[in-house]
mmCIF entry with sequence, helices, sheets and N, C-alpha, C, O atoms, coordinates in Angstrom:
data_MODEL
# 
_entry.id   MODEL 
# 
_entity.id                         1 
_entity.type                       polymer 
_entity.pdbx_number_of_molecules   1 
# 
_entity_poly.entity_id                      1 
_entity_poly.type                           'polypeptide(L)' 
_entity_poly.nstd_linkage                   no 
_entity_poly.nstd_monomer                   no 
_entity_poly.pdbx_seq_one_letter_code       
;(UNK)(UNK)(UNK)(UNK)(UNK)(UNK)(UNK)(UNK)(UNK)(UNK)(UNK)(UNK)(UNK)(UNK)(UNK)(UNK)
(UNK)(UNK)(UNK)(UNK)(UNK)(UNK)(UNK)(UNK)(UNK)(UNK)(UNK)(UNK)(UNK)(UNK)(UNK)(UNK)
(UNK)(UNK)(UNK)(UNK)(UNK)(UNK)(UNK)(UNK)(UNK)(UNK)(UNK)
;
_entity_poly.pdbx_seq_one_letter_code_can   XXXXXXXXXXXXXXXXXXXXXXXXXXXXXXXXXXXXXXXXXXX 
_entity_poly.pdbx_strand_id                 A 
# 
loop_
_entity_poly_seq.entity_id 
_entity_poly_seq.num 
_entity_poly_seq.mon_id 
_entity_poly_seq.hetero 
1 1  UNK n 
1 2  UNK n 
1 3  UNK n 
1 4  UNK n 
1 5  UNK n 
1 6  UNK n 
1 7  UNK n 
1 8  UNK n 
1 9  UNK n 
1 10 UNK n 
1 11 UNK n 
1 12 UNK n 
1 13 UNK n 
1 14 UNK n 
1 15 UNK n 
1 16 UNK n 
1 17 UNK n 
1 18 UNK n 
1 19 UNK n 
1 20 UNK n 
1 21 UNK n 
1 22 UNK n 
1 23 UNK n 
1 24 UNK n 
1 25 UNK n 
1 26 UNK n 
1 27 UNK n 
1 28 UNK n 
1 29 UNK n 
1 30 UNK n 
1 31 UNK n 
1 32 UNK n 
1 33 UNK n 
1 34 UNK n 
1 35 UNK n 
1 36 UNK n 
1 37 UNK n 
1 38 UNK n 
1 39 UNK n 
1 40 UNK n 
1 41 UNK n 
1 42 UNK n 
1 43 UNK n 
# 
_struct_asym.id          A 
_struct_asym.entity_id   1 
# 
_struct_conf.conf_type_id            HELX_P 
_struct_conf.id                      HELX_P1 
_struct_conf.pdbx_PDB_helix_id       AA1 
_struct_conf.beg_label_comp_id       UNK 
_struct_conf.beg_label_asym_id       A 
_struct_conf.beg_label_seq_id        25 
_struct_conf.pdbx_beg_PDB_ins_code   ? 
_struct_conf.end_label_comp_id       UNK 
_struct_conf.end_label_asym_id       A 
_struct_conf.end_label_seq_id        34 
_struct_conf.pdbx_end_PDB_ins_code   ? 
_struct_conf.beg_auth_comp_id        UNK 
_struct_conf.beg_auth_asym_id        A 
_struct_conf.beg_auth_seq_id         25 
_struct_conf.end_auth_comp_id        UNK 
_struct_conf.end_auth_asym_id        A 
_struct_conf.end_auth_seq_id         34 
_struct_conf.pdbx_PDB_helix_class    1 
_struct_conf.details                 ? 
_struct_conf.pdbx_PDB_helix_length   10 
# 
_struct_conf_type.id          HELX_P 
_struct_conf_type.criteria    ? 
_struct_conf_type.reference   ? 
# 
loop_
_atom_site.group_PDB 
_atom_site.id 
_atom_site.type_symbol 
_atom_site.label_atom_id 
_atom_site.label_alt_id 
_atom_site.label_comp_id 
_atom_site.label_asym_id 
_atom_site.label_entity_id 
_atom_site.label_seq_id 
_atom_site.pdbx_PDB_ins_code 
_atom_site.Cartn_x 
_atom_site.Cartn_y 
_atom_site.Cartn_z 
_atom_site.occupancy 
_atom_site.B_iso_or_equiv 
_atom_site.pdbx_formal_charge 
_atom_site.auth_seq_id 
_atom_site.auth_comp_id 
_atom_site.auth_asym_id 
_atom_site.auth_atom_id 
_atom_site.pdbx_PDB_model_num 
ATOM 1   N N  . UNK A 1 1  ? -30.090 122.153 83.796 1.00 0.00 ? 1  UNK A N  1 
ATOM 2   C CA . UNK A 1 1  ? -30.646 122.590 82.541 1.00 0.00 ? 1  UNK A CA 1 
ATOM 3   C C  . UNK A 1 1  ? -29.548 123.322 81.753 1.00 0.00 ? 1  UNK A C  1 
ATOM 4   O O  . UNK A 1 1  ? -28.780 124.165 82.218 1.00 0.00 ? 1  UNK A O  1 
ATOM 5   N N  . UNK A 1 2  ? -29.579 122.989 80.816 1.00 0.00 ? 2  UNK A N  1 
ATOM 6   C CA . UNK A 1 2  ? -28.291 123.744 79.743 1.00 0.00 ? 2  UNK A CA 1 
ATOM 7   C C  . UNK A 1 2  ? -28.875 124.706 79.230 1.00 0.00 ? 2  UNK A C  1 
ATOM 8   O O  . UNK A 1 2  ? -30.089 124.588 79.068 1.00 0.00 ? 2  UNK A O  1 
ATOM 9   N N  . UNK A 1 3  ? -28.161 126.050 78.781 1.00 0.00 ? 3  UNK A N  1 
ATOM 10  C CA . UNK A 1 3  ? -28.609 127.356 78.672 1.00 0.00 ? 3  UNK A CA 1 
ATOM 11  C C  . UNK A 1 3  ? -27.891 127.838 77.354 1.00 0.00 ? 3  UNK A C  1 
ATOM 12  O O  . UNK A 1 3  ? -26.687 128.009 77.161 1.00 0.00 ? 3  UNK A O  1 
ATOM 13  N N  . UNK A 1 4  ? -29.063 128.025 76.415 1.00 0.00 ? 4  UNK A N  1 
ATOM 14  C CA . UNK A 1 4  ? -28.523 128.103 74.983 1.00 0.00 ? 4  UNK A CA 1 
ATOM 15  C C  . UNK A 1 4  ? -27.537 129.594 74.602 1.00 0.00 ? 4  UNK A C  1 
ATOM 16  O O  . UNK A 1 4  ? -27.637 130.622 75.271 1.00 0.00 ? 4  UNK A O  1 
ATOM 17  N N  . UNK A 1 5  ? -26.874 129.489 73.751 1.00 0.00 ? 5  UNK A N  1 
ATOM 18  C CA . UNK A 1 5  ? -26.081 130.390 73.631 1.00 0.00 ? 5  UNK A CA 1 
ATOM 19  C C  . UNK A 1 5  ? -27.018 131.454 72.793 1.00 0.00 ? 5  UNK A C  1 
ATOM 20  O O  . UNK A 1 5  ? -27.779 130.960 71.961 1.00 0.00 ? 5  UNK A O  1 
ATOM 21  N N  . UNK A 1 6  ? -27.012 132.741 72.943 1.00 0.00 ? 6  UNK A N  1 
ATOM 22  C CA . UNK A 1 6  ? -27.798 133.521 72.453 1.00 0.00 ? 6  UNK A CA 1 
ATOM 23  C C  . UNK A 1 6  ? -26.931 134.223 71.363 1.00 0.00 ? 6  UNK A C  1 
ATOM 24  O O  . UNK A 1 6  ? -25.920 134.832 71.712 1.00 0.00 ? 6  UNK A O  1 
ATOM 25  N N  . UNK A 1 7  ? -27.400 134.137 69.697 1.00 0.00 ? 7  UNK A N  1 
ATOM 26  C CA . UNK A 1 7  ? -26.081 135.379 68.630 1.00 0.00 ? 7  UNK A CA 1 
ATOM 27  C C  . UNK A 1 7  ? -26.705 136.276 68.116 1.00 0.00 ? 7  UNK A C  1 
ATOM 28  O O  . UNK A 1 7  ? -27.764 136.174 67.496 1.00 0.00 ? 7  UNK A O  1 
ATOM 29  N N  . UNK A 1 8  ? -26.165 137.108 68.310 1.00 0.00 ? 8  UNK A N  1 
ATOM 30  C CA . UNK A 1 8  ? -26.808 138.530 67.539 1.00 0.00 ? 8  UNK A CA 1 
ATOM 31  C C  . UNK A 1 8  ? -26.749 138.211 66.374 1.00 0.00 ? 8  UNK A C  1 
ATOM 32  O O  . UNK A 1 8  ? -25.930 137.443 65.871 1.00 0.00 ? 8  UNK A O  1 
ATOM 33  N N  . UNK A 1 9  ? -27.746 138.864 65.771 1.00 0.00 ? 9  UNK A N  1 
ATOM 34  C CA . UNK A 1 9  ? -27.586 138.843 64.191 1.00 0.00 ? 9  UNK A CA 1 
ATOM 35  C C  . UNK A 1 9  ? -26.566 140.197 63.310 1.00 0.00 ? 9  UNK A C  1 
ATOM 36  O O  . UNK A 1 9  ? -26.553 141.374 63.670 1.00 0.00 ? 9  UNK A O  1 
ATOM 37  N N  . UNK A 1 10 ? -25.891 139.701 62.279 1.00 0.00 ? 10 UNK A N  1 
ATOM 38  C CA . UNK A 1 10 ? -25.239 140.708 61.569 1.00 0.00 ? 10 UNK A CA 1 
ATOM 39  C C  . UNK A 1 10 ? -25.374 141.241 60.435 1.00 0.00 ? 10 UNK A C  1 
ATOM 40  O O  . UNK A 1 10 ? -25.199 140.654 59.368 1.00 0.00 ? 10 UNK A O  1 
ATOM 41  N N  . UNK A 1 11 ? -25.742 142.562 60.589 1.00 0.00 ? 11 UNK A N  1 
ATOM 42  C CA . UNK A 1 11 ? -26.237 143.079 58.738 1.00 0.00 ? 11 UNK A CA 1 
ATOM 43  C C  . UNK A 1 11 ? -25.123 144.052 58.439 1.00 0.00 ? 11 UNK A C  1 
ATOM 44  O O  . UNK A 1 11 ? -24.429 144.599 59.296 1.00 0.00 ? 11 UNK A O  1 
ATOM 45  N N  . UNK A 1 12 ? -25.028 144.209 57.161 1.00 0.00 ? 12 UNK A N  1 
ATOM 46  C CA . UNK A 1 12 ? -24.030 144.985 56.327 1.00 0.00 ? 12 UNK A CA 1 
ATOM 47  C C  . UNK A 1 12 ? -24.503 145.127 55.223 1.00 0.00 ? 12 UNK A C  1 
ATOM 48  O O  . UNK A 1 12 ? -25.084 144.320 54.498 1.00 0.00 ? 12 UNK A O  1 
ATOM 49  N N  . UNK A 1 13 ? -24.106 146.780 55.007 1.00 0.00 ? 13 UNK A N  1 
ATOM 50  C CA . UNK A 1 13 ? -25.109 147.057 54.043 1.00 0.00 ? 13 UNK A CA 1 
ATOM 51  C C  . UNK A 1 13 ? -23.950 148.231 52.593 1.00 0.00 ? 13 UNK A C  1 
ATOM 52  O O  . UNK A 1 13 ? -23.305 149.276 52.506 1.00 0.00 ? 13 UNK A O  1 
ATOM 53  N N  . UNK A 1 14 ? -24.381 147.079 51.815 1.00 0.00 ? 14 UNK A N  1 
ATOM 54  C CA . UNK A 1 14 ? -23.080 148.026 50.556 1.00 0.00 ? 14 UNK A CA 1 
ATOM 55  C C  . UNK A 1 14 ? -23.982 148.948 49.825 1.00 0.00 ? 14 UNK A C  1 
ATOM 56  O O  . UNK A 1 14 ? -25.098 148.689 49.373 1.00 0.00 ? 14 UNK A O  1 
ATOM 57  N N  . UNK A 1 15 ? -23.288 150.126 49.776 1.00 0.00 ? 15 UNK A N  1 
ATOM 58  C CA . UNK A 1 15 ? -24.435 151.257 49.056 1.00 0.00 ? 15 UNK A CA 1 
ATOM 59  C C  . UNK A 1 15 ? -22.867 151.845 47.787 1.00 0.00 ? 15 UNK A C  1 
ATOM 60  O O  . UNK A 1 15 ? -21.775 151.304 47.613 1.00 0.00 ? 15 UNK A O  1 
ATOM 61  N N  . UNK A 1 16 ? -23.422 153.026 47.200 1.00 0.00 ? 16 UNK A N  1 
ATOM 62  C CA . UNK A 1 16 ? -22.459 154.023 46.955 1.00 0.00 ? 16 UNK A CA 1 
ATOM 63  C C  . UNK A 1 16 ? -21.985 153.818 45.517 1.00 0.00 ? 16 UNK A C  1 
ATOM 64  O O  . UNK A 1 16 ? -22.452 152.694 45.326 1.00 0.00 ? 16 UNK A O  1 
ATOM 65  N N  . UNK A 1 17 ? -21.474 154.092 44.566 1.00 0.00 ? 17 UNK A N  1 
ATOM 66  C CA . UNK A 1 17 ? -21.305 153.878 42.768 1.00 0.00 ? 17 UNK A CA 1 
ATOM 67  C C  . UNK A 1 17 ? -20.468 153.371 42.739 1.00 0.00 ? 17 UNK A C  1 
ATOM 68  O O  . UNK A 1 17 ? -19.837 153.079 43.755 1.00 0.00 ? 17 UNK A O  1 
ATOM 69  N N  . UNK A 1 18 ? -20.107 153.050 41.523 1.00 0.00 ? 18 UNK A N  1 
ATOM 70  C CA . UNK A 1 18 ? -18.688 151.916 41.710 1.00 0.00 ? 18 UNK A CA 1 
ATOM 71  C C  . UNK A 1 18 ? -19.265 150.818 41.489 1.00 0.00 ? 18 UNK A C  1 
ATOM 72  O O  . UNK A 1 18 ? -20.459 150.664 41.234 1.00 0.00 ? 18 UNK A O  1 
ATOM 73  N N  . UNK A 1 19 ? -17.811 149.384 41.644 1.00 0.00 ? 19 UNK A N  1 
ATOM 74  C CA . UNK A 1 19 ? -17.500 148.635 41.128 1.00 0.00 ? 19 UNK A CA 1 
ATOM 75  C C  . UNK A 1 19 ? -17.280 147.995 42.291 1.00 0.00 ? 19 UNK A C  1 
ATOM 76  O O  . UNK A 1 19 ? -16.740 148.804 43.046 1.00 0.00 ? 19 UNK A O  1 
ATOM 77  N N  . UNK A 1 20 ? -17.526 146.202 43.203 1.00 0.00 ? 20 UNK A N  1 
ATOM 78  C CA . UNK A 1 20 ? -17.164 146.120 43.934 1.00 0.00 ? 20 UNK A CA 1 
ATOM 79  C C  . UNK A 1 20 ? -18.354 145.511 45.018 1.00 0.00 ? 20 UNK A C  1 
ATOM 80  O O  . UNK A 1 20 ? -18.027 144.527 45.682 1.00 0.00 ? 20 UNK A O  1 
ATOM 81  N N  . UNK A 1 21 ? -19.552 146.009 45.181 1.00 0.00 ? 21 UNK A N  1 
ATOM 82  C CA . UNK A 1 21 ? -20.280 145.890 45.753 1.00 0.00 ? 21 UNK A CA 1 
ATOM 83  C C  . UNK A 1 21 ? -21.284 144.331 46.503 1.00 0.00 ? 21 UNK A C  1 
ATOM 84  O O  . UNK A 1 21 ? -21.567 143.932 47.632 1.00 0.00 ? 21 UNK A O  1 
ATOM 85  N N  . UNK A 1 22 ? -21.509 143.918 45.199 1.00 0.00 ? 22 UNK A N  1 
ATOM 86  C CA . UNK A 1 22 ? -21.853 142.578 44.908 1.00 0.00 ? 22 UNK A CA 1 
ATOM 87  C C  . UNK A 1 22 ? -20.689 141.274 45.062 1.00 0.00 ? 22 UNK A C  1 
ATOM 88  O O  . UNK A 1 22 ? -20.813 140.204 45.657 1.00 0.00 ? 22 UNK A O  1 
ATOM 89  N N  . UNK A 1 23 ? -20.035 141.582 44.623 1.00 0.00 ? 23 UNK A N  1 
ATOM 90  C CA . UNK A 1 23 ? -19.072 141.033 44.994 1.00 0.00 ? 23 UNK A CA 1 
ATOM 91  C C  . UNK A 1 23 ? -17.986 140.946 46.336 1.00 0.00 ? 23 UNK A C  1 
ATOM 92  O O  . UNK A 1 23 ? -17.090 140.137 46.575 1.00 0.00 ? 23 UNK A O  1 
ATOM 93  N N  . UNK A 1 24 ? -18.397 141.952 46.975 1.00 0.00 ? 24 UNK A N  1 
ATOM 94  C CA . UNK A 1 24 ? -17.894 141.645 48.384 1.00 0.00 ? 24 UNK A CA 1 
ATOM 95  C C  . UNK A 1 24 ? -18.777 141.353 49.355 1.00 0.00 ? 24 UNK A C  1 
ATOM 96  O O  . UNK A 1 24 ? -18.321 141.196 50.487 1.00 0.00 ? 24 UNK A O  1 
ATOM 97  N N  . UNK A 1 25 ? -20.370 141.200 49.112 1.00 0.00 ? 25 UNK A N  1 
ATOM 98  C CA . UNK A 1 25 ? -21.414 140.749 49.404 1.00 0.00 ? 25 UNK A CA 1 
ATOM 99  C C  . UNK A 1 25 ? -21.437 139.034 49.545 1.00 0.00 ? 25 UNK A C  1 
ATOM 100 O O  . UNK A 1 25 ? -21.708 138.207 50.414 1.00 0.00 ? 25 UNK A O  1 
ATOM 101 N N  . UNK A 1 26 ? -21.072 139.045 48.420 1.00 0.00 ? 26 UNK A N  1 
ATOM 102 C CA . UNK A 1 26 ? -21.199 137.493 48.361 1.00 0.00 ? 26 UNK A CA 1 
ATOM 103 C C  . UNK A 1 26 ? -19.868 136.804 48.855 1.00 0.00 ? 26 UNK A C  1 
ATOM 104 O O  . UNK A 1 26 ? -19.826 135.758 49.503 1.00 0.00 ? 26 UNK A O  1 
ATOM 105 N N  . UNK A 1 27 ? -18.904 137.477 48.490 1.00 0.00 ? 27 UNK A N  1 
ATOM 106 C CA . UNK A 1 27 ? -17.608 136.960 49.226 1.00 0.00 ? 27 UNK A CA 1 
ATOM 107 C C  . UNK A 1 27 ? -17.761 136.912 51.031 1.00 0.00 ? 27 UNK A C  1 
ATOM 108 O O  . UNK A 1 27 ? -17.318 135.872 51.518 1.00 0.00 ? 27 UNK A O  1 
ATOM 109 N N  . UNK A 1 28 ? -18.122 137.549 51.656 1.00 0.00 ? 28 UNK A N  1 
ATOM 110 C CA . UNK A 1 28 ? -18.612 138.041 53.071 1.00 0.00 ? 28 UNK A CA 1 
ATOM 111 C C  . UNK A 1 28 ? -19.826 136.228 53.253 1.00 0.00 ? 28 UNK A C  1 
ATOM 112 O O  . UNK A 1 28 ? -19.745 135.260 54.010 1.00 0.00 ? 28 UNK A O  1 
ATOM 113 N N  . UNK A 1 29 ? -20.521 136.496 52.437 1.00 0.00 ? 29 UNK A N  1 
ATOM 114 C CA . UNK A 1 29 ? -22.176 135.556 52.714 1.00 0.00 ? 29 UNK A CA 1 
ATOM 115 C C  . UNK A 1 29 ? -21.258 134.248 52.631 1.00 0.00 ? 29 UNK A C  1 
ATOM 116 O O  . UNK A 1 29 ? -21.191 133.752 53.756 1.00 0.00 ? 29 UNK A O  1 
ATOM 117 N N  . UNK A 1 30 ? -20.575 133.566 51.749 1.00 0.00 ? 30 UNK A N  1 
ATOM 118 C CA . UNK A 1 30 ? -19.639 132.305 51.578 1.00 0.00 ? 30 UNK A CA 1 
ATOM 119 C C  . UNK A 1 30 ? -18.907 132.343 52.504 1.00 0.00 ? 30 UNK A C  1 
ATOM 120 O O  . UNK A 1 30 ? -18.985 131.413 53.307 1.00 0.00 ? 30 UNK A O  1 
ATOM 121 N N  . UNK A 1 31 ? -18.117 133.213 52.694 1.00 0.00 ? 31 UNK A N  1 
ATOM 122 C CA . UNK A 1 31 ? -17.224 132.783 53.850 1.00 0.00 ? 31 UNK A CA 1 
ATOM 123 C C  . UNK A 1 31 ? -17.878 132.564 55.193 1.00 0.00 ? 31 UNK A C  1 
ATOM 124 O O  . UNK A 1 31 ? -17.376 131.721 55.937 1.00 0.00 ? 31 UNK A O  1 
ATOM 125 N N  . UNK A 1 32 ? -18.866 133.183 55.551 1.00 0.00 ? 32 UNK A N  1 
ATOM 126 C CA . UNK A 1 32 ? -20.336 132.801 56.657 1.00 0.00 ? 32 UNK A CA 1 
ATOM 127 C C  . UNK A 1 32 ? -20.987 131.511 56.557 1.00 0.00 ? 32 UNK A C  1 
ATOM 128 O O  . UNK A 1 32 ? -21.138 130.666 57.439 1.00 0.00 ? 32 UNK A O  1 
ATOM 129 N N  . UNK A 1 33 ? -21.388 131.490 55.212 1.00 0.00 ? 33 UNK A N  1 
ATOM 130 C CA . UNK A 1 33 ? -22.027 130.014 55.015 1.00 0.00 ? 33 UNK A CA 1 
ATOM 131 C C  . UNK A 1 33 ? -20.949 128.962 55.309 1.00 0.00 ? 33 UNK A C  1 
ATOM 132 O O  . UNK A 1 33 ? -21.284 127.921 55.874 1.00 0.00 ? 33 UNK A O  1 
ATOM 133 N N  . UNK A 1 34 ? -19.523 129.201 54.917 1.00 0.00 ? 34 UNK A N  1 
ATOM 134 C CA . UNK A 1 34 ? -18.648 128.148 54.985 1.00 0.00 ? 34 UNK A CA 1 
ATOM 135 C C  . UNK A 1 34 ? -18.715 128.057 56.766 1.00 0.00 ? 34 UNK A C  1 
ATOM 136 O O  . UNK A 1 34 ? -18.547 126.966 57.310 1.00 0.00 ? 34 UNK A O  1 
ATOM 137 N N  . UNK A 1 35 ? -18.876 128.830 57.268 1.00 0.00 ? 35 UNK A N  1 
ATOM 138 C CA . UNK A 1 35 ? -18.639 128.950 59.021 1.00 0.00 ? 35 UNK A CA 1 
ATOM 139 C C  . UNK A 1 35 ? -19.539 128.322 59.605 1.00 0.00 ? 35 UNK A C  1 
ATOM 140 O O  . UNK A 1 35 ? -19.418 128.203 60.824 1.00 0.00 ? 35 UNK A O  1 
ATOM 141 N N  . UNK A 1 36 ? -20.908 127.630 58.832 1.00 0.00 ? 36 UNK A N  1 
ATOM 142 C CA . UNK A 1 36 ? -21.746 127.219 59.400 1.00 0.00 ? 36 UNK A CA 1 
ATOM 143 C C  . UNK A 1 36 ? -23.115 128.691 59.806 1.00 0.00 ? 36 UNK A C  1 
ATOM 144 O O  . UNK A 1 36 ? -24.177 128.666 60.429 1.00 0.00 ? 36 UNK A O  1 
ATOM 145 N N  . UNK A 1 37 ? -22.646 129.383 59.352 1.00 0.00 ? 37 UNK A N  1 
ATOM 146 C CA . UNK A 1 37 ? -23.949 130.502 59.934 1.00 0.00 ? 37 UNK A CA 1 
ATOM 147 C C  . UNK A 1 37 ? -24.753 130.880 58.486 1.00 0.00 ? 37 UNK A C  1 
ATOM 148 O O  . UNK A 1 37 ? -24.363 130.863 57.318 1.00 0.00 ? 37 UNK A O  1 
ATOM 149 N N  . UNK A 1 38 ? -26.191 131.266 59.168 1.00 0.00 ? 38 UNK A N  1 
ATOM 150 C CA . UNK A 1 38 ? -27.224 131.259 58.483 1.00 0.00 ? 38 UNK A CA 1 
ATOM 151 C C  . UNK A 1 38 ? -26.978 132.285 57.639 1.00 0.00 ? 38 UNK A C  1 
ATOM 152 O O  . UNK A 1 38 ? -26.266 133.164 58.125 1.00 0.00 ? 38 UNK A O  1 
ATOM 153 N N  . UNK A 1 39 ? -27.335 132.445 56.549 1.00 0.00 ? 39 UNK A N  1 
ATOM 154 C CA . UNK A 1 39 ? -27.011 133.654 55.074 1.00 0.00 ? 39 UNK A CA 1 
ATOM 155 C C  . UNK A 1 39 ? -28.538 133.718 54.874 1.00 0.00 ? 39 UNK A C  1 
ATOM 156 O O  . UNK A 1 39 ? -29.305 132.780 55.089 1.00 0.00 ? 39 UNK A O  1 
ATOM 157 N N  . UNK A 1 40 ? -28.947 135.184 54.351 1.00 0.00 ? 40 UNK A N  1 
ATOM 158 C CA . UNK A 1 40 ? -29.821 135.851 53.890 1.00 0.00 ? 40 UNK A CA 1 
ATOM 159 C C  . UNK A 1 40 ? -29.314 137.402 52.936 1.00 0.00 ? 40 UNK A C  1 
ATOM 160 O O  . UNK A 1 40 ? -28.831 138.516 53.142 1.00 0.00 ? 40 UNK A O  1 
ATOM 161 N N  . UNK A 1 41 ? -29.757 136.643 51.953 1.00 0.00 ? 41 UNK A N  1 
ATOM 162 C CA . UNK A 1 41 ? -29.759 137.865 50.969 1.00 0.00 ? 41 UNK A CA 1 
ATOM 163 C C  . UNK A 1 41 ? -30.635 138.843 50.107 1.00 0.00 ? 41 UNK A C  1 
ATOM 164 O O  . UNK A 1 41 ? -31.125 138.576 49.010 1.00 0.00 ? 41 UNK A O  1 
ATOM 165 N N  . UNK A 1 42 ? -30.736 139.938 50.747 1.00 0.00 ? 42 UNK A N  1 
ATOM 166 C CA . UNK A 1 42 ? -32.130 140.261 50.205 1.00 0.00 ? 42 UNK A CA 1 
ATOM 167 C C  . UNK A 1 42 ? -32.165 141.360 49.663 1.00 0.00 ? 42 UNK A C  1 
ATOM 168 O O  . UNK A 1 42 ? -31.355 142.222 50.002 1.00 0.00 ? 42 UNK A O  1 
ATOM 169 N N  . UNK A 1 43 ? -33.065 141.588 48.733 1.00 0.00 ? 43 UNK A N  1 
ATOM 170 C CA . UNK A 1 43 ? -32.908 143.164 47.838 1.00 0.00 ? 43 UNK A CA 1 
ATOM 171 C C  . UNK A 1 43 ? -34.191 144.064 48.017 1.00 0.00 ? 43 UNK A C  1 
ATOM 172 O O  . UNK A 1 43 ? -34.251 145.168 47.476 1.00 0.00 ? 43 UNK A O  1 
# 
């Protein structure tokens, strides 16, 4: 019987004022999606 690989899930969370935020959000989520892993973005 083959024994599935088990992945943690990964959250990251941008807070704080400024400039920057959204955009390293989505840069992070693309480079994931490009990897083949599941993206969720939620507000």
């Amino acid at each position: 019987m083959k024994e599935k690989k088990q992945f943690k899930g990964y959250i990251q969370v941008y807070t704080g004022s400024g400039k920057g935020k959204t955009t390293a959000a989505f840069g992070l989520a693309l480079r994931a999606a490009g990897h083949g892993y599941k993206v969720y973005i939620g507000r």
